[in-house]
Structures are given as C-alpha cells and as structure tokens.
MARSEDREN-866816 format. One record per residue (C-alpha): residue in one letter; x, y, z. Coordinates in steps of 0.1 Angstrom, whole numbers, plus 2048, in hexadecimal, padded with zeros to 3 digits. Layout:
N
AXYZ
...
This chain:
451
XDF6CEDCB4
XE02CDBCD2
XE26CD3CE3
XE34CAFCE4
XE30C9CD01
XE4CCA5D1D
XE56CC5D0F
XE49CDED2D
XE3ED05D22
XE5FD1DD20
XE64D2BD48
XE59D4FD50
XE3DD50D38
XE1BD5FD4C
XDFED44D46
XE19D36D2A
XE05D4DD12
XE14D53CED
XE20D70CE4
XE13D8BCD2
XE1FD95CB0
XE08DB5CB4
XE0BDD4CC5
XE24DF4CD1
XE36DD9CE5
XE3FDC3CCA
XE45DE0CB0
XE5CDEFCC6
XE73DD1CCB
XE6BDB6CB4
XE8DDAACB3
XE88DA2CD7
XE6BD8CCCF
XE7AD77CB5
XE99D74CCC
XE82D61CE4
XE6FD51CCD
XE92D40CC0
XE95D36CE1
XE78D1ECDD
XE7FD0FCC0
XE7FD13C9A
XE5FD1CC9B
XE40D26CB8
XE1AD2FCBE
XE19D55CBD
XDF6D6BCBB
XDF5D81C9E
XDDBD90CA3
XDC0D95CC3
XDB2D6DCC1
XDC6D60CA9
XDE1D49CAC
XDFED3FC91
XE1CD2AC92
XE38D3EC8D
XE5BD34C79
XE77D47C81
XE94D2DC78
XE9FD32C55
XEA5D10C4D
XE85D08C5C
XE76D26C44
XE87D1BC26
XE7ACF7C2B
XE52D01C32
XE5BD14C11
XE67CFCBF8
XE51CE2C04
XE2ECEBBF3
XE29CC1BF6
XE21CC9C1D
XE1ECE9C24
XE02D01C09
XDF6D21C07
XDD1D1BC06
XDC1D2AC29
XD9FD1DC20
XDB0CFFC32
XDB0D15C57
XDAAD01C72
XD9ED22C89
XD8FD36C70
XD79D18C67
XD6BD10C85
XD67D36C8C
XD80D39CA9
XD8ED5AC97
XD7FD77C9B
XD68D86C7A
XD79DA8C83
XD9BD9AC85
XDB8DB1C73
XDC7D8FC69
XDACD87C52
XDB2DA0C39
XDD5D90C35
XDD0D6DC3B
XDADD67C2F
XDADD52C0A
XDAAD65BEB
XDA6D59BC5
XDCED62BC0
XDF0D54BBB
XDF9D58BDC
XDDED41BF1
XDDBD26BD1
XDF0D05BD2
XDF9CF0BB4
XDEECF1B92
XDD6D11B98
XDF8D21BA8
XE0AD1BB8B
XDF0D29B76
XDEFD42B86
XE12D4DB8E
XE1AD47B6B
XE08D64B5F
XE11D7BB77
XE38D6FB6F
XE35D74B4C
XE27D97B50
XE3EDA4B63
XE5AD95B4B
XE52DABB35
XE57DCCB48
XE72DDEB3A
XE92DE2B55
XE95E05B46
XE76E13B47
XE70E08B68
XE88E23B71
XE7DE3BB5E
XE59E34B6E
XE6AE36B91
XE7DE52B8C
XE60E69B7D
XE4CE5DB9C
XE6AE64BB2
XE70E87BA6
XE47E8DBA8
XE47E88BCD
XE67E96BD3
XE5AEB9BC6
XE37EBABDC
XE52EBDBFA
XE76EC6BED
XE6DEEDBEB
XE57EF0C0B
XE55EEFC31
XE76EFDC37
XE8AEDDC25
XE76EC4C3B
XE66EA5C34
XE58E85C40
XE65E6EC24
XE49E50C2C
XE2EE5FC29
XE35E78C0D
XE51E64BF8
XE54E3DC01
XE2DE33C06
XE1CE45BEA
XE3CE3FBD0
XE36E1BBC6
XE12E23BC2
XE19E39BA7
XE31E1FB98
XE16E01B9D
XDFCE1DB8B
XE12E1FB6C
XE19DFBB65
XDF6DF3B66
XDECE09B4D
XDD8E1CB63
XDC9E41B52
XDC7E5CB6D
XDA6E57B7E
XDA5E33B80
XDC9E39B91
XDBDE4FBA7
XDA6E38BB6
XDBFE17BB7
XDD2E2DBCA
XDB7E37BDD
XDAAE14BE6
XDC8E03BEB
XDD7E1FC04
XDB5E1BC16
XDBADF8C1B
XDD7DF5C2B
XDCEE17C42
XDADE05C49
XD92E1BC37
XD6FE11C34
XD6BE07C13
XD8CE08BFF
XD8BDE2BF6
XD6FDEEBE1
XD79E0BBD4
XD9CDFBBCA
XD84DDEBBA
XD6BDF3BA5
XD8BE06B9D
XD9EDE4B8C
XD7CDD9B80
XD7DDF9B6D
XD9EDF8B64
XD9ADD3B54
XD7ADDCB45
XD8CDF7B31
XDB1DE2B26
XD91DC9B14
XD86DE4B01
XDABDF6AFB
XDCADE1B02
XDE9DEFB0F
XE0DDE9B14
XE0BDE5B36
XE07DC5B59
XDDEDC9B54
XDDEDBDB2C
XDFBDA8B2D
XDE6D96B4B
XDC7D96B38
XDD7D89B14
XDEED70B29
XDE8D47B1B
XDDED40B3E
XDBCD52B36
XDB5D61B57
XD91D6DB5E
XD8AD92B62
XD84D87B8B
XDABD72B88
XDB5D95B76
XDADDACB94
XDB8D96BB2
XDD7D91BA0
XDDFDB9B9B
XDD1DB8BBE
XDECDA1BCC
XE06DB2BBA
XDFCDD4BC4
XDF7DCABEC
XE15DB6BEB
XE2DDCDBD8
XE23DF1BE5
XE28DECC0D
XE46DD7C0B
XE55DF0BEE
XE4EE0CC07
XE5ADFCC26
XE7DDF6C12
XE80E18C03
XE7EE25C24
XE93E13C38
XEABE12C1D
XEABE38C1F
XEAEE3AC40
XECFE20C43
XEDDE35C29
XEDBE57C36
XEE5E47C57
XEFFE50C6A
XF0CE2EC6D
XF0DE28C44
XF2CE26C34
XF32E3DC1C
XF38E34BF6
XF23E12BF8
XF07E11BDD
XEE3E15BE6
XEE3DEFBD7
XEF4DE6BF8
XED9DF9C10
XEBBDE8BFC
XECCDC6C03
XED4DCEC2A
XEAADD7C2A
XEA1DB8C1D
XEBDDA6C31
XEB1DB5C58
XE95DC8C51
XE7FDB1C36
XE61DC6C34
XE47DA9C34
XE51D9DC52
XE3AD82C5D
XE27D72C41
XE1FD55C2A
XE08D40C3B
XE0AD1DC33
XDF6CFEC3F
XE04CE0C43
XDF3CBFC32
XDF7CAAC50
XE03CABC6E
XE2BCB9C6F
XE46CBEC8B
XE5BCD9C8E
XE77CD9CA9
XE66CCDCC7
XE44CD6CBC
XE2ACC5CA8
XE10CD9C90
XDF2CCEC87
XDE8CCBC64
XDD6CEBC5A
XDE2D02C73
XDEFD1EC67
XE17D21C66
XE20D48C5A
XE4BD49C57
XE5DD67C66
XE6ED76C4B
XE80D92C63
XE84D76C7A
XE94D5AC63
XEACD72C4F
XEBAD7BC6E
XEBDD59C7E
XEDFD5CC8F
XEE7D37C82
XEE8D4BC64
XF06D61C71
XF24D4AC6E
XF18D44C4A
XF0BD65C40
XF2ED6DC28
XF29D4EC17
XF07D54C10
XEF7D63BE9
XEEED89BF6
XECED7CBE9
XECCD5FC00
XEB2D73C18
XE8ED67C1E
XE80D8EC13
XE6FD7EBF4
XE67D60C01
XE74D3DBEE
XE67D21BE2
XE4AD1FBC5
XE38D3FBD5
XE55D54BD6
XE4FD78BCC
XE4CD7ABAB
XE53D9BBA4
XE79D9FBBA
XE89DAFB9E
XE75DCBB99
XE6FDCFBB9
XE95DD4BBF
XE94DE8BA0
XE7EDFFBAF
XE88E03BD0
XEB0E0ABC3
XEA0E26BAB
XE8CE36BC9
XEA6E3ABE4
XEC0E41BC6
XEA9E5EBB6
XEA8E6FBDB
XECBE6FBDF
XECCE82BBD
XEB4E97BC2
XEBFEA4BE6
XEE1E9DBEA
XEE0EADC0D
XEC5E9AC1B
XEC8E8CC3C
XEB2E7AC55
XEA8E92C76
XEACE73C91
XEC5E59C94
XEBAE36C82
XEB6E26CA4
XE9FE3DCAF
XE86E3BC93
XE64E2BC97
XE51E0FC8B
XE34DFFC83
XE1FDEAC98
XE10DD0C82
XE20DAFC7C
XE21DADC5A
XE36DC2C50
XE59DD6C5D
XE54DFBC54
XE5DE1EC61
XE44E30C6F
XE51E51C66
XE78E5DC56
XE78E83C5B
XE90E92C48
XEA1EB2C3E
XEB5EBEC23
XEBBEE4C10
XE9AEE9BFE
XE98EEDBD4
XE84EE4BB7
XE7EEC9BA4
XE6AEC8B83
XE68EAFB66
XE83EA9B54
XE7BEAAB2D
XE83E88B2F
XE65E81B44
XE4CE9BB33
XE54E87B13
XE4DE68B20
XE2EE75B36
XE20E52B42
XDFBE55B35
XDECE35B2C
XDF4E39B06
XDDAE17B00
XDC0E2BB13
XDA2E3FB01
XD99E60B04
XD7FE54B15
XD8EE43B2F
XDA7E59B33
XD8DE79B3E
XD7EE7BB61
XD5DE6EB6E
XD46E8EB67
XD35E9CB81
XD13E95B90
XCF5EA9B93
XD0EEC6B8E
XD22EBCBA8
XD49ECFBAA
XD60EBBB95
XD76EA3BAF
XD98EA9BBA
XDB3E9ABA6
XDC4E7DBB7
XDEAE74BBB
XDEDE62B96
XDDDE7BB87
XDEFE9AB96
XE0FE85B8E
XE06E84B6A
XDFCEA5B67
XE1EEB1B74
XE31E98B5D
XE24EADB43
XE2FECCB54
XE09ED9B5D
C-alpha cells in the first residue's frame, strides 16, 4: 500500500504509524478511531493485529462499491501479499480469521457460486415457524439455569446471549446429544482460544456427517449433503463450519446489545423488539471489521493507491455509520445497513438470523417482564478484538421464578428423530472410566423432556 505522490502523512501522528484496530484503547472508543480514520479518506492502513497491516474502508459508498464489484476486488486470501512472503506473524490472531479455507466465503466465481448455492438452498428450506419454536425452547432452557437463583441476578452474555444460538445451530444440524455437546464444545473453544477446539469441533462434524450418510435427517447437515451441487464430506464440514462461526458470535453480539438498548433507560417505550434488532445492526453491526478482499490489480481509493493483493477488510461499524449517511438515513430501506454485507457474498442466512435474534430478546421479555439492566448502557463494556462489536458483560436483575417446558416444547422435544439409537447414546466409557458429564445440548434436551 503506498500514498500518492504529494499527499503528506495526516499531522500529529507519532512516526506517522497506523493505527491499531486492537487493544483496551481501541475497544473502549472505537468510534473515536473511525472518526479519525474518515478524516483520512474513505479508506486507510490500520494494524489489525501485532504485525499485520490492512487497508481499512470506512466510507459506505466506498464499502458498497469493493462489495458489488467481485470483477476487482475477491475473497480468495491465498492471493496475500504479507502472508506470502511471510511478513505476518505464524502466531498472529488474524490468521485464524483471515487465513483461506475450502468455503463459500474465501472462493471467487464459479466455485463461489457452487458453493453458496448449496448453502442458500438449505437454508430455504428452514421452516420460519419452527425456528421459533427452536429459539424459544432454547430461550426458556437458559432462562431457567438462572431465573430462580442468585437472588434474581444474572449476567445475560454469558449465561443467555452466547450459549443460545449454539443450541439453535445444534438443532438445525441434526445434531444427537453427544455429538452436540462437542460442536458446542469446539466451537466455543475456538473463539475463547483453547488448545485444540478446531479439532474437537472437526472430529465432531466429521462424526456428525459420517452418521446423516448412514441415516438422513430433516435437517442443514442432509439437505447439504443430498444438495445437486454434490459437496464433498470435507466441502460439507467447512461449510457448517462457516455457518456456525459466522452465525453464533454475530447472533450473540446482537441479542445482547439488543437487550441492552431495550431495557435502557433511553428506549422508548412501546417500540417492537424488531426496531432494537435493527438499531444493533444499524450502530452496533456485530462483525465490525471484516471481509477481506484483494484487489486484481492495482486500485485507488480517495487519495490513496492499493496494490493488487493487499488485503482491503471494510468497516462495517464504521461504513453504516458514515455521517454522509445522516442526511439520507430517512430515505434509506431499514435494511440498507452494511451488517450482512452486500454484493454476491452477502450473508446468506440474514433472515434467520433476524428471526432468531427477534425470538431471543422477545422470549426474555416474556419470560421476566421485570428485568432490567444494573448499569446504564453507556457504561457497559466491550470487547477488544476488531472483529466483532460485542458486550463484554450485561448484568441484570429482575424478581426471580421458574420456568419449565411448556407441553408444547416437551412434545416437540428436539431429538434428532433421523438419528439411530445408536448414535443417539453416549460414547461408553474407557477402561471403566466414570461416565462424562453431560454437555449443554444434551442437558437442554433432557430438560425439553422434563428430566
């Protein structure tokens, strides 16, 4: 990346270094960051990491244009000038999200249409309805582990809006208990950076695939597997991969910051929950720098030109709050927001996500019509990293009670009906070893079923 001729480095900057998209001084005023990078120009080298640099969009028209323009500007980062020539570091936390994997999300052209395709159609065919009913069981679940305990206190991230669309993601693909367990297990390990969850999540789908061959199901896995594209097994698992990294974090940063605007003080009363969702993905898009692209040849943007196959990531949180925006936002589709991206790699699965995230906060509400957050919204903390816009914490408190399954929900216990008896049953133990612990899934089953 390199600045045209006669355009001097922006005054007051120490050493003119970039700045950092990383750290407790960017999470706690990020807002402040993309402010100054605006004054740049639509777009500017930041570090996104220790060693790594990336070219950073926050203008939305700039966004919307790197979007819809897969001509010169793909996905693939095999193309990565720095990684490469190994001027990134092997230990870099940007790897894990920028580094190229067999999936929709990092292919280009006729392997991304492939690709994308399948994953489309499958999620077509969820049903609107049960969806809810899947979110609400899962709601009510992890609304009873806290609603009668602690005095009526909770902290609604980590015991509500993380582990909720976990359970959801574990129902739709067909997942019986155990093997549930450990998707769960692997992909929460991942993103809290324990040794050896990418494996555990992988012999987990490997499993999971292995067995929808043997017994199909109504559920994402078969529909996948049977889809006209004819994915591999290995196409299979990076896809329910993809869908489960890029679906659960975003779905939980939403749900919480929704709840948190909501049960705000500021929140006007009588607007839907529809609205708060919205004003999340709106000023708070919970991937909040991502989408690498790499441009085919050389490209300038503003005053700045980028070389082909450096790595250009668009500012979500920055773009759909571009104040060029503000004289326009009334005219604007409430779905004109950069949350889901645009363009040929948009998300594919928006609705449900919506779906789901409406259901969550709505099924809180109902469930403890009291509740209220302990601190004021400005006050609440959060994360760090770069890629994504989430709370850190939402304490709350509300009168404590009981919830159980409804006989709604015990009816419709979400077993894996397509799954045998055999995969259904826990791994036995070893060498007499104690039976393990059941995990979230399968305790959420079990309690479906009033155990």
């Amino acid at each position: 990346m390199q600045q045209r001729p006669g355009i001097e480095p922006p005054p007051g900057c120490p050493a003119h270094a970039n700045v950092q998209l990383y750290g407790p001084h960017f999470g706690s005023d990020p807002d402040g960051h993309y402010a100054h990078l605006r004054s740049l120009g639509p777009s500017a080298p930041v570090d996104i990491a220790p060693g790594v640099e990336v070219e950073l969009v926050t203008s939305y028209d700039a966004a919307l244009y790197i979007l819809q323009n897969p001509a010169s500007f793909v996905r693939d980062s095999r193309r990565w000038n720095a990684l490469n020539e190994g001027r990134v570091p092997e230990d870099s936390p940007a790897l894990p999200m920028l580094a190229y994997r067999p999936n929709a999300l990092f292919s280009d052209g006729a392997a991304h249409a492939r690709l994308r395709q399948a994953v489309t159609d499958s999620l077509a065919s969820v049903n609107e309805l049960q969806l809810v009913r899947q979110t609400q069981a899962s709601a009510d679940y992890l609304i009873s582990r806290f609603s009668s305990e602690r005095m009526g206190q909770a902290e609604l991230m980590a015991e509500y809006a993380q582990p909720l669309p976990l359970l959801v993601f574990s129902e739709l693909f067909g997942c019986p208990p155990e093997i549930g367990d450990r998707v769960i297990a692997g992909i929460t390990g991942i993103f809290s950076g324990t040794n050896g969850a990418d494996q555990l999540l992988a012999e987990a789908l490997s499993e999971l695939i292995a067995q929808k061959r043997r017994n199909p199901g109504e559920d994402l896995t078969t529909r996948l597997m049977q889809h006209s594209a004819q994915l591999t097994d290995e196409e299979v698992l990076h896809q329910l991969v993809t869908l489960l990294s890029g679906g659960t974090t975003p779905l939980s940063a939403t749900i919480g910051t929704a709840s948190a605007l909501i049960l705000g003080e500021e929140w006007q009363t009588g607007l839907p929950v529809e609205d708060a969702v919205t004003q999340v993905l709106w000023n708070y898009a919970p991937i909040a720098n991502y989408a690498a692209h790499y441009p085919t040849h050389d490209v300038e943007l503003g005053n700045r030109v980028i070389k082909a196959n450096d790595p250009v990531l668009i500012s979500f949180a920055a773009a759909n709050t571009d104040p060029r925006l503000a004289e326009h936002r009334e005219q604007l589709s409430a779905k004109a927001h950069l949350a889901f991206g645009a363009g040929p790699h948009a998300c594919p699965a928006k609705d449900p996500a919506f779906v789901i995230a409406v259901t969550a906060v709505e099924s809180l509400l109902n469930r403890l019509p009291d509740i209220e957050v302990r601190m004021p919204f400005k006050d609440l903390s959060w994360i760090p990293a770069p890629w994504s816009r989430s709370l850190v914490a939402l304490p709350v408190r509300f009168t404590p009670r009981i919830v159980v399954p409804t006989a709604a929900q015990k009816a419709e216990s979400p077993v894996a009906s397509s799954a045998s008896p055999v995969a259904t049953a826990p791994r036995p133990p070893v060498n007499g070893a104690p039976k393990p612990k059941a995990g979230l899934f399968s305790r959420f089953l079990a309690w479906t079923r009033g155990e």
